[in-house]
Each structure stands twice: as C-alpha cells, then as structure tokens.
C-alpha positions as CSV (number, residue, x, y, z in Angstrom):
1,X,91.7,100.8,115.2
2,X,90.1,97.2,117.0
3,X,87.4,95.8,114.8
4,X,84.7,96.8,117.4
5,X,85.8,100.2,116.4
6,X,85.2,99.6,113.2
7,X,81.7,98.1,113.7
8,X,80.2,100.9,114.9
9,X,81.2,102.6,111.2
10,X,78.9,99.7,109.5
11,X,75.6,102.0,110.0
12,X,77.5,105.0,107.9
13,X,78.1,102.1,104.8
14,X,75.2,102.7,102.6
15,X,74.4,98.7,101.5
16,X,72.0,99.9,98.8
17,X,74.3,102.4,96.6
18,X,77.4,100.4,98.0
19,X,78.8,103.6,99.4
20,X,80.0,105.2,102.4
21,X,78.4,108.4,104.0
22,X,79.6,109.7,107.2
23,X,77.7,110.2,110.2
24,X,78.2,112.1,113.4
25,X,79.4,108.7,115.5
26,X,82.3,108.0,113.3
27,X,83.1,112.0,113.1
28,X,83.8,111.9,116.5
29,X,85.5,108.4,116.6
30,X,88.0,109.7,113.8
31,X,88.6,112.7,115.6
32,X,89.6,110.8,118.9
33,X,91.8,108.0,117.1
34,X,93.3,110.7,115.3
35,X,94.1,112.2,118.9
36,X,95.0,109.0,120.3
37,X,97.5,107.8,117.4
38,X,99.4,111.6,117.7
39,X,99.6,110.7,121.6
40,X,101.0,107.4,120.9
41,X,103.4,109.0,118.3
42,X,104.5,111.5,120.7
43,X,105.5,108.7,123.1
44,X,106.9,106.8,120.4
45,X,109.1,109.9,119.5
46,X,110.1,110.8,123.1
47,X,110.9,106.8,123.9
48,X,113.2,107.4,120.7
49,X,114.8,110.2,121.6
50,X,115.8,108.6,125.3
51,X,117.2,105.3,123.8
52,X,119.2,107.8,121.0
53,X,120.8,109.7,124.2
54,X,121.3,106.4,126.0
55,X,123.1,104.6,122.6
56,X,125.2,107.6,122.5
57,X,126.2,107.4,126.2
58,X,126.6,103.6,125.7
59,X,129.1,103.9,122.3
60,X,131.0,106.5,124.1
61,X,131.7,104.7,126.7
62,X,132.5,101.5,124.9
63,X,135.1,103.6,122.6
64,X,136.6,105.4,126.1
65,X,137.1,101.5,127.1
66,X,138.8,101.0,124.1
67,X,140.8,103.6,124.1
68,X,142.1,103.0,127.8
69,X,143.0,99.4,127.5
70,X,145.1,100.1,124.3
C-alpha cells in the first residue's frame, strides 16, 4: 500500500483514545488492495510457473548436450 493510501486511513485513527475505528472509506480500500494483491499473486504464480517449464526445458537440453558430446 503507497503512503497516500495510507493517508486517507488517518480520519479512521481516533487521536483522542489513541485508537483505530474503521470507517466505510478504508472498508472499501482494504477490500480493493486485498483484490489487487491476489491479482498481483496470481501473476506472480503464473510468471513462476512459465520460468519453472522454461528451466526444465533449459536443464534438459543442457544434459541432452552433455550426453551427445560424450
């Protein structure tokens, strides 16, 4: 979360009792970074599993060449 995220939570902070009480805003912002940090997970994950399948290509091949000049 970018600090001018986080700003908009400062009205919630309850400076007088030195608490924290939620309001509707940051609800809804938690809800949408929550949404936006599985999306960038899910990328993350698929990006992972590509390079995994592209390592595995790359070792075979590097063990094939191996093999063959042997």
């Amino acid at each position: 979360m970018t600090l001018p995220m986080i700003h908009k939570f400062l009205p919630c902070a309850l400076d007088a009792r030195g608490e924290f009480e939620p309001c509707d805003e940051l609800t809804e912002i938690l809800k949408q970074q929550f949404e936006l940090v599985g999306e960038k997970i899910r990328r993350l994950e698929e990006s992972r599993a590509l390079l995994s399948a592209l390592r595995v290509k790359v070792d075979t091949r590097a063990q094939e060449g191996r093999v063959s000049s042997a």
